[in-house]
C-alpha positions in Angstrom: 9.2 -11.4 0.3 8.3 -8.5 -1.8 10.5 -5.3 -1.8 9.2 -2.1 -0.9 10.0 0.7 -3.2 8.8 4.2 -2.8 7.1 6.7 -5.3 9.6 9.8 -6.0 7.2 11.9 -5.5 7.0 10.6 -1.6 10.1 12.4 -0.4 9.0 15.6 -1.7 5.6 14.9 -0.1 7.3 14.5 3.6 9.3 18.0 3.3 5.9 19.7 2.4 3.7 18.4 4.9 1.4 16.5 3.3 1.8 13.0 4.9 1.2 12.7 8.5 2.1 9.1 8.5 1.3 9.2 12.2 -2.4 10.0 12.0 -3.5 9.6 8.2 -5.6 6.9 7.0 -3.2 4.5 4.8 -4.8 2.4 2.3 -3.8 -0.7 0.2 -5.1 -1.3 -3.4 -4.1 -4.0 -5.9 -3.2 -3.6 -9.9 -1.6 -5.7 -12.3 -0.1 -2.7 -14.1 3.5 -1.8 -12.9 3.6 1.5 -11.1 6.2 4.0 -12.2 8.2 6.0 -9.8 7.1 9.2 -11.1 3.6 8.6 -10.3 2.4 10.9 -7.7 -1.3 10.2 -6.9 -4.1 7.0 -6.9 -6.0 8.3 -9.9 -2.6 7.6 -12.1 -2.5 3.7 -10.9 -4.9 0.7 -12.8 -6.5 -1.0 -9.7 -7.6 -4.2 -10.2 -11.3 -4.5 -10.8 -14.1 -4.4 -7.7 -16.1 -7.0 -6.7 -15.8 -10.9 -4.8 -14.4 -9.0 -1.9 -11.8 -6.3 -3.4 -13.4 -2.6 -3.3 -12.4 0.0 -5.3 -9.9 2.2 -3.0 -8.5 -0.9 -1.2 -8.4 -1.8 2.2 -6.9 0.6 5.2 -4.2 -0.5 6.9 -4.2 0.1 10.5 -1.3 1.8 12.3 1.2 -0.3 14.8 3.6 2.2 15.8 4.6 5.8 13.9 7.7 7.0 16.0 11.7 7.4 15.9 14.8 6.4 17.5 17.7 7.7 17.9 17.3 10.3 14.7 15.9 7.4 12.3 11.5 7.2 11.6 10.0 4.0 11.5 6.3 3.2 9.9 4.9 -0.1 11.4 1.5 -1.0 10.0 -0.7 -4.3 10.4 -1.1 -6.9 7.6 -3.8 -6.3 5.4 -6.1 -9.3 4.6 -7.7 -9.5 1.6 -10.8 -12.8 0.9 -12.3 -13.5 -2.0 -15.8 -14.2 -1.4 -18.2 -15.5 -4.2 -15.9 -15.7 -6.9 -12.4 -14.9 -7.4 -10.7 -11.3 -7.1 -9.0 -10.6 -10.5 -5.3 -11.3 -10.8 -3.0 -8.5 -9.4 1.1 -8.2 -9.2 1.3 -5.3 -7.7 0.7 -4.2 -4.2 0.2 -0.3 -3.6 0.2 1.6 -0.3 -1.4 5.2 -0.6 -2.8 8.3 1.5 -6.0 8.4 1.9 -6.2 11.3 3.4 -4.1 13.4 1.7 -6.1 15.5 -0.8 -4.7 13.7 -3.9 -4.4 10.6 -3.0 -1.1 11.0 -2.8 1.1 8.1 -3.2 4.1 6.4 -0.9 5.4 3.3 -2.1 4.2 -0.3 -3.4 5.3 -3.9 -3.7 6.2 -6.2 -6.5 5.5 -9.4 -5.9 7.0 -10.8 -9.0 4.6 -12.9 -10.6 0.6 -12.3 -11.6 -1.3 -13.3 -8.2 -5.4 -14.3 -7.9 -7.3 -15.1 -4.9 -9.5 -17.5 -5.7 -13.1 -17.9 -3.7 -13.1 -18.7 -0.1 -9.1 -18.4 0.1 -7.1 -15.4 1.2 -4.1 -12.9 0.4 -1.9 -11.0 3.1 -0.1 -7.9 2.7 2.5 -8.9 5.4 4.0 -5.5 6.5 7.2 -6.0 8.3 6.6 -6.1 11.9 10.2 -5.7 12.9 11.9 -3.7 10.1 8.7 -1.6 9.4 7.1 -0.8 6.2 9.6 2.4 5.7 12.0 3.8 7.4 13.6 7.4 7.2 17.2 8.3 8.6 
């Protein structure tokens, strides 16, 4: 499974109030171009390019659960599905999770899957956000 790991500009985000994990709309896009922590917003990431069912912006992914326990936070989000439909959605790595409705676009974290990824037509690629551990966690 691929590792989450968060943009540095993230924890600064939280302490100023710009994510409100709880109610924002959280989006997915794809790239093939490795992130770097120090990016802060979407328009600094390469998506992948639109078309045969991948739309520039990416795909929401719906909240589970937003809520904390005993002093520690815990994001829960549903898979994300993405099907490539009349040809095949261009090769990706790289799996980015972002604020959509954050006035820059700002950016939380993404995932490295590793090795160069396609979707070829008719077949299908999950995001498969940790249903038990949760995508984050803060303590």
């Amino acid at each position: 499974m691929a590792t989450f790991n968060k943009f540095n500009s993230f924890v600064e985000a939280i302490a100023e109030k710009v994510h409100n994990l709880g109610a924002d709309t959280l989006k997915v896009v794809l790239t093939n171009t490795v992130p770097n922590a120090t990016d802060t917003q979407l328009s600094q990431i390469t998506q992948i390019s639109a078309g045969n069912g991948y739309a520039t912006g990416g795909t929401q992914a719906t909240q589970v659960s937003s809520a904390q326990a005993s002093g520690t936070y815990k994001l829960v989000l549903n898979d994300v599905t993405f099907t490539a439909s009349g040809g095949s959605i261009a090769t990706f790595r790289y799996v980015v999770l972002y604020n959509d409705t954050a006035t820059n676009d700002e950016l939380i974290g993404y995932y490295d899957y590793g090795t160069t990824l396609s979707i070829t037509s008719g077949n299908s690629f999950t995001v498969d956000f940790d249903g038990s551990a949760g995508v984050l966690t803060i303590a």
